[in-house]
ROVEX-210144 format. One record per residue: residue number from 1; x, y, z of N, C-alpha, C in turn. Coordinates in Angstrom, 3 decimals, decimal comma. Layout:
(NUM; (X; Y; Z); (X; Y; Z); (X; Y; Z))
...
END
This chain:
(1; (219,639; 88,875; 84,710); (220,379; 89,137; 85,919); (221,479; 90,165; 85,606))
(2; (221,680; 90,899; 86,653); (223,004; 92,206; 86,295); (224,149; 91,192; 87,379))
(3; (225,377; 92,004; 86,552); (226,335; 92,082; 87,868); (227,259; 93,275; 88,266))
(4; (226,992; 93,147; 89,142); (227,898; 94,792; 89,322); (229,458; 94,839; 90,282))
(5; (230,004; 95,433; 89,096); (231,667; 95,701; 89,816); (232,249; 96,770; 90,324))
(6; (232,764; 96,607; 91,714); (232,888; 97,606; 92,615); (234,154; 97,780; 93,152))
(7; (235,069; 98,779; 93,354); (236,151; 99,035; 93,917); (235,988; 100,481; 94,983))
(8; (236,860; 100,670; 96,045); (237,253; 101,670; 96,699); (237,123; 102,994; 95,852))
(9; (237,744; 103,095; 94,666); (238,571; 104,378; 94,139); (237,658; 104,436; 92,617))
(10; (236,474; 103,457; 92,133); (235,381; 103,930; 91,523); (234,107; 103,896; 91,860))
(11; (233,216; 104,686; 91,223); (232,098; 104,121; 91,192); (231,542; 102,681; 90,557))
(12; (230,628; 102,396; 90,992); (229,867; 100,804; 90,895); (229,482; 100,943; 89,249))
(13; (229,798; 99,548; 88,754); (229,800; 99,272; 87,311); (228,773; 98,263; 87,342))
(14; (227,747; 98,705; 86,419); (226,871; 97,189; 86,272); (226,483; 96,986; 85,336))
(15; (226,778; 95,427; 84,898); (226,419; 94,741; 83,636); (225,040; 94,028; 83,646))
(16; (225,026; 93,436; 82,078); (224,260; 92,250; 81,856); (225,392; 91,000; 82,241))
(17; (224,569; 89,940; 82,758); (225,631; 89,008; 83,370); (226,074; 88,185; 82,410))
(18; (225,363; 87,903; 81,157); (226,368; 87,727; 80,107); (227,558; 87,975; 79,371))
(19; (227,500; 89,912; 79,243); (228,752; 90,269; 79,054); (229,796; 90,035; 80,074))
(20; (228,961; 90,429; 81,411); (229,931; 90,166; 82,560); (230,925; 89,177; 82,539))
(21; (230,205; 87,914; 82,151); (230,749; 87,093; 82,723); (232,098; 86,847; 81,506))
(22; (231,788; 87,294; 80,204); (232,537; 87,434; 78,765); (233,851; 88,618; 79,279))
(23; (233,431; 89,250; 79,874); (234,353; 90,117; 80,454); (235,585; 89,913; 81,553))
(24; (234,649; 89,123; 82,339); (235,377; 88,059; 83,499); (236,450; 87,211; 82,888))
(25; (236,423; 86,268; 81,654); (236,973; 85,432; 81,162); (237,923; 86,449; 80,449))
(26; (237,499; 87,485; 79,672); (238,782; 88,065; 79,240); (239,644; 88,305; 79,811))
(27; (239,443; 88,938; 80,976); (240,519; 89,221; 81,978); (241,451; 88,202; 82,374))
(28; (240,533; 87,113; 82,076); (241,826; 85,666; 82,276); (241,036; 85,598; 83,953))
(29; (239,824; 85,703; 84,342); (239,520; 84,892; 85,841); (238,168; 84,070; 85,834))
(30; (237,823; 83,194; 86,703); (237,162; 82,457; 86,266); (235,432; 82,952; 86,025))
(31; (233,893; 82,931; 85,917); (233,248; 83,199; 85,414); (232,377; 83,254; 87,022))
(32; (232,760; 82,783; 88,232); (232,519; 82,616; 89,275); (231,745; 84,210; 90,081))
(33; (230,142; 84,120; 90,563); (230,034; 85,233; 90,712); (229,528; 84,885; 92,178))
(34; (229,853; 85,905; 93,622); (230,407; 86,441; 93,622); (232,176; 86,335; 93,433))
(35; (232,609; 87,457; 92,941); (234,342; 86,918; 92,873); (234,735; 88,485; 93,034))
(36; (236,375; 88,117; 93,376); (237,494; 89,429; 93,256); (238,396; 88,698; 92,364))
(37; (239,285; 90,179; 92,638); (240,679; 90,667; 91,868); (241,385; 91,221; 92,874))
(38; (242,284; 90,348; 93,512); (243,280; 91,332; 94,473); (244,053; 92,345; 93,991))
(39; (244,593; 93,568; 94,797); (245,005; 94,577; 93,919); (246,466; 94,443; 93,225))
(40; (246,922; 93,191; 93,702); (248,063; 92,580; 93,214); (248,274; 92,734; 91,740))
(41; (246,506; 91,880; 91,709); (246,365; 91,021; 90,307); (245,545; 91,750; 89,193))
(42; (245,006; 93,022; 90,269); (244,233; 94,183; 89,059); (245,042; 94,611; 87,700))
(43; (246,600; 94,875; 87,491); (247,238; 95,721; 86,661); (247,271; 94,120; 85,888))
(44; (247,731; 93,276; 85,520); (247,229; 91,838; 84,973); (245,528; 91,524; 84,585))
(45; (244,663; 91,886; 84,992); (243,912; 91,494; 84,467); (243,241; 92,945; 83,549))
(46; (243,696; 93,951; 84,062); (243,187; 95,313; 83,033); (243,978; 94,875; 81,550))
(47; (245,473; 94,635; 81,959); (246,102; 94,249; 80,390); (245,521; 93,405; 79,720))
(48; (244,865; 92,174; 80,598); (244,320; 91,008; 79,728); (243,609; 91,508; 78,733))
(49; (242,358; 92,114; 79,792); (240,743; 92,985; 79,447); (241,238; 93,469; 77,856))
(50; (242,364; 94,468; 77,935); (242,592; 95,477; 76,332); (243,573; 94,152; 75,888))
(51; (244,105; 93,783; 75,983); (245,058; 92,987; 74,992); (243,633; 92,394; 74,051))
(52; (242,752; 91,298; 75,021); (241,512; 90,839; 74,298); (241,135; 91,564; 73,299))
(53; (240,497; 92,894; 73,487); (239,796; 93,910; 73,493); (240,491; 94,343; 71,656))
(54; (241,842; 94,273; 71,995); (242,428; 94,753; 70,635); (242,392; 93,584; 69,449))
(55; (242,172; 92,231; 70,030); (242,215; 90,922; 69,361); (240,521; 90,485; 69,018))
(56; (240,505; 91,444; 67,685); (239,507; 90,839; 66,553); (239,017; 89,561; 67,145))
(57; (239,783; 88,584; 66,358); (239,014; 87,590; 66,947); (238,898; 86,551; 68,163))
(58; (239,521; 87,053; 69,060); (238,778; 86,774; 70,593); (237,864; 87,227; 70,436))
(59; (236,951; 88,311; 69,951); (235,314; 88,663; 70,748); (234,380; 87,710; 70,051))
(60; (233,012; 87,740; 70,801); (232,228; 86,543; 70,284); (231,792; 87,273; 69,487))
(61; (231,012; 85,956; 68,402); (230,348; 86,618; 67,078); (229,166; 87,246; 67,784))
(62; (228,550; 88,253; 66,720); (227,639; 89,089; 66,937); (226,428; 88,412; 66,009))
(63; (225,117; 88,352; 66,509); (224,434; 88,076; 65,761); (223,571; 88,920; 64,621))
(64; (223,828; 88,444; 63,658); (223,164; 89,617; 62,799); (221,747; 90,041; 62,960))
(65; (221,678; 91,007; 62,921); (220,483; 91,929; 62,890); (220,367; 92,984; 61,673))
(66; (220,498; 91,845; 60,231); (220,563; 92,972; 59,282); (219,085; 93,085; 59,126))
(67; (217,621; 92,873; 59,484); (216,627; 93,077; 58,698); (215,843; 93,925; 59,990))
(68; (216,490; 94,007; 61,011); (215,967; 95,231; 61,540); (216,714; 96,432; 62,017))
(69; (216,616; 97,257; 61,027); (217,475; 98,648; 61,004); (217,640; 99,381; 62,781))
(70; (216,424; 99,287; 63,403); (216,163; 100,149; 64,617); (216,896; 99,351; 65,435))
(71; (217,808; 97,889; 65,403); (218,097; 97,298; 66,359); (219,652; 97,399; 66,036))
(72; (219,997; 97,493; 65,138); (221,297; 97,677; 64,594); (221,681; 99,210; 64,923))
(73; (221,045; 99,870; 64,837); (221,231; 101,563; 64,856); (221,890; 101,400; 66,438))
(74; (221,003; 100,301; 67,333); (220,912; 101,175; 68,697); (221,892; 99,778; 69,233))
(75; (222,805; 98,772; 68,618); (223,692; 98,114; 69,030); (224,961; 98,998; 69,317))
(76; (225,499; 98,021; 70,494); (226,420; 98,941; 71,382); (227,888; 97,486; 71,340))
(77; (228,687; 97,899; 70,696); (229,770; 97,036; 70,956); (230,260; 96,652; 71,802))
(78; (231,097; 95,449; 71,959); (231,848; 94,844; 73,131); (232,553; 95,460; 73,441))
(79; (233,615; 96,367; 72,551); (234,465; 97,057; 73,276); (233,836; 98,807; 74,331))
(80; (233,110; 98,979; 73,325); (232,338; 100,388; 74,363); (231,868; 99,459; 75,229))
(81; (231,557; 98,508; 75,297); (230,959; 97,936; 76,917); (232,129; 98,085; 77,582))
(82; (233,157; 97,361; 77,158); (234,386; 97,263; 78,131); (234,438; 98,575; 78,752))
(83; (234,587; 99,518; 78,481); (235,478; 101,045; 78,769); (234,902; 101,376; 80,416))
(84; (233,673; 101,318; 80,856); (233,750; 101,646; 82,209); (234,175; 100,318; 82,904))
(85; (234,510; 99,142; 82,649); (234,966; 98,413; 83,439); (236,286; 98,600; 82,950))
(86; (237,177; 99,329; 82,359); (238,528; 99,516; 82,169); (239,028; 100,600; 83,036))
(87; (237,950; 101,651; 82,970); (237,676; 102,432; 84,069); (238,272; 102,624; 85,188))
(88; (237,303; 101,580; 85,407); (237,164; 101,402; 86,793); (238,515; 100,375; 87,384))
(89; (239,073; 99,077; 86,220); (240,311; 98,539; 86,468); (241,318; 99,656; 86,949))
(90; (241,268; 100,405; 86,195); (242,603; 101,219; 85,849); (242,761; 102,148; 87,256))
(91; (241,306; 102,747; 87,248); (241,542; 103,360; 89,060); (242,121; 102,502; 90,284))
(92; (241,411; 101,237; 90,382); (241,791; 100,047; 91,214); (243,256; 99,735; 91,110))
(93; (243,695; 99,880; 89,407); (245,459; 99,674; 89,855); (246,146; 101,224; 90,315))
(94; (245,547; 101,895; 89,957); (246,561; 103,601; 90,080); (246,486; 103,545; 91,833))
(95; (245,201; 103,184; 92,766); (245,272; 103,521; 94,132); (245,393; 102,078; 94,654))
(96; (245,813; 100,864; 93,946); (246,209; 99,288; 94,601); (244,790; 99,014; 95,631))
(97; (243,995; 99,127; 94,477); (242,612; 98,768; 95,398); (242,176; 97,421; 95,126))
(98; (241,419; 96,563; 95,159); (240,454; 95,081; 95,371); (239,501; 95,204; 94,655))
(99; (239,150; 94,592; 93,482); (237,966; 94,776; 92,604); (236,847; 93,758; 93,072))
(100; (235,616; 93,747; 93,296); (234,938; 92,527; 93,781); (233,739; 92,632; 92,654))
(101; (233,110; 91,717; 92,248); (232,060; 91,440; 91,616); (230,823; 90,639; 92,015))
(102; (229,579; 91,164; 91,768); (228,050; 90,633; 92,695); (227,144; 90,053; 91,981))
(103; (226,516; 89,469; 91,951); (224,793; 89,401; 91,118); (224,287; 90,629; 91,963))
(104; (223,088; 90,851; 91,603); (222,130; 91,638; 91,827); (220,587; 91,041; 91,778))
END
C-alpha cells in the first residue's frame, strides 16, 4: 500500500506505507491514515521529522543485506527518504498551509 502527502504549496509525496507511517511517528503524530497536520502544528512536526532524522539511534534497524551486493548497492536510506517529505513540510510552514495524508 502507498501513502501519499499533500499540501497547497507542494507537490504530492508518496510513500511505502511503512516508511510512512515511521515517518508519521517521527514527527511525533499518530500512525492514523487518513490524517493531517494543521498549519499551526506543521513548523513542530518538520523539527520533530530532522531532530529524529539527526538521532542515530531513533531510526529502525536496517536489515542486513550483506550477501547480496545488487540489493545493498540499490538501498536508499531513511534519511534520503525523509527529504521530499521535509520538502514538502517546510513549504507547508513558509505559506501556513495544512498537510493531509491518504492511502492509495
Amino acid at each position: 500500500m502507498l501513502v501519499t502527502f499533500s499540501c497547497k504549496s507542494y507537490s504530492n509525496i508518496i510513500m511505502f506505507h511503512d516508511i510512512a507511517l515511521h515517518m508519521l511517528k517521527m514527527m511525533g503524530h499518530s500512525s492514523a491514515i487518513p490524517g493531517a497536520i494543521l498549519a499551526d502544528d506543521v513548523p513542530a512536526a518538520l523539527e520533530n521529522l530532522k531532530h529524529a532524522l539527526e538521532n542515530d539511534s531513533d531510526l529502525p534497524e536496517i536489515e542486513s543485506f550483506e550477501d547480496d551486493e545488487d540489493v545493498m548497492e540499490h538501498a536508499v536510506s531513511l534519511k534520503n527518504r525523509a527529504l521530499p517529505l521535509i520538502e514538502l513540510l517546510t513549504a507547508a510552514s513558509r505559506d501556513k498551509c495544512n498537510v493531509m495524508w491518504d492511502a492509495q
